[in-house]
N, C-alpha and C positions, 0 to 999 in steps of 0.2 A: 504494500500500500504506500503510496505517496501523496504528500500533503504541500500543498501552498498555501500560501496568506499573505495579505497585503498589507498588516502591518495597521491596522487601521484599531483604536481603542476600543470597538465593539468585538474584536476579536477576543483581545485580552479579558476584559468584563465580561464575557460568557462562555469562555474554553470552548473555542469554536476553528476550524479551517475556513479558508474560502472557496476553497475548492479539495475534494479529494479524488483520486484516480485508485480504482482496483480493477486488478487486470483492464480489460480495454473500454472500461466504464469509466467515464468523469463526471462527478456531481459537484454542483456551484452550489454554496448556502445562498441561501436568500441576500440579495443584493442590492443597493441604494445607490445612487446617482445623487451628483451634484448638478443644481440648476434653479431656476424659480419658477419654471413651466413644469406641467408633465413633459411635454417633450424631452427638451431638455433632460430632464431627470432620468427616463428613461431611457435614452439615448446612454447616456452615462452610466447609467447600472449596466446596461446587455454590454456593452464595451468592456467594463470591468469583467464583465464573467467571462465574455469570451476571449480578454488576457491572462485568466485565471486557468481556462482551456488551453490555451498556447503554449504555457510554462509546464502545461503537463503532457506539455508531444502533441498538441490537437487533436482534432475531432469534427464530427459530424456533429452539430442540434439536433438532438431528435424528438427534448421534448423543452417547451420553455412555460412558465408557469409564471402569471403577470399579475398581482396586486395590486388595486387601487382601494385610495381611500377616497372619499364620497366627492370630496373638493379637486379630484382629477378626473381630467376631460379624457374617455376614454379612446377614442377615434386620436385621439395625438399619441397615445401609448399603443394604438395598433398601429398607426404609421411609420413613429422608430421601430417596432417588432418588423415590417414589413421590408423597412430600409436595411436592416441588418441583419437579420435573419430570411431576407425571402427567396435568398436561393438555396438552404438549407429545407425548407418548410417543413420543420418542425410539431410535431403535435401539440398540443398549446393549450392553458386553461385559463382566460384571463376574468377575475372578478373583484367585484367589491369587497372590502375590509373597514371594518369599522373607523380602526387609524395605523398608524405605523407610528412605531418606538425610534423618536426621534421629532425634533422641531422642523416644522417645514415641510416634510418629507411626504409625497404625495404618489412614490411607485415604488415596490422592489419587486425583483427579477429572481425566478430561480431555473438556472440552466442544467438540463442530461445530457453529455455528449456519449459519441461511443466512436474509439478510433476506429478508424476502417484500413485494413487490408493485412 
C-alpha cells in the first residue's frame, strides 16, 4: 500500500491520507478547493485529487463523487467535472450536503482511479 498527502492541516487533525493506492486501485479522501465560486472551488479540488493520482503512477477516473452544500450552484460543479474529467467519464454521484467542515467551503471531491494496463 502506498500513501500520499499534501500536507494540508486537515490531514494532520484527523489521521487521514489524500490519497491511497492498493495494488492498481487509487482512492482520493474527500477533497476541497480553493476559490469563492463553486466553480472555482471545484475546479481546484478535482485538480488536487487528480495530482494526488499522478504521485501514485496515474490512472483512469472511474468513479468521482461531488458534494455540494445548499449555497452551491450545481451546473458550475458539473461543468468543472465535465472540463476535467470528461474524457475519462467516470461514474459519478453528485449531491447535496447539508454543509462542509470548513468556512466558505461550498464542494469536495472524492476520486477512484484504477491504473490501466
Amino acid at each position: 500500500m502506498q500513501r500520499v498527502g499534501d500536507g494540508t492541516h486537515w490531514e494532520q487533525a484527523a489521521g487521514y491520507s489524500r490519497a491511497v493506492r492498493v495494488g492498481s486501485l487509487i482512492h482520493v479522501s474527500g477533497t476541497t478547493g480553493d476559490g469563492a465560486d463553486t466553480y472555482a472551488q471545484a475546479v481546484s479540488a478535482i485538480g488536487r485529487g487528480l495530482s494526488a493520482i499522478e504521485r501514485l503512477g496515474g490512472g483512469t477516473v472511474v468513479r468521482s463523487r461531488v458534494y455540494l452544500t445548499p449555497e452551491a450552484v450545481w451546473q458550475d460543479a458539473a461543468r468543472a467535472h465535465l472540463e476535467l474529467l470528461g474524457d475519462a467519464m467516470p461514474a459519478n454521484t453528485m449531491l447535496h450536503v447539508h454543509s462542509l467542515i470548513g468556512e466558505g467551503l461550498l464542494v469536495e471531491v472524492e476520486l477512484d482511479a484504477e491504473m490501466m494496463g
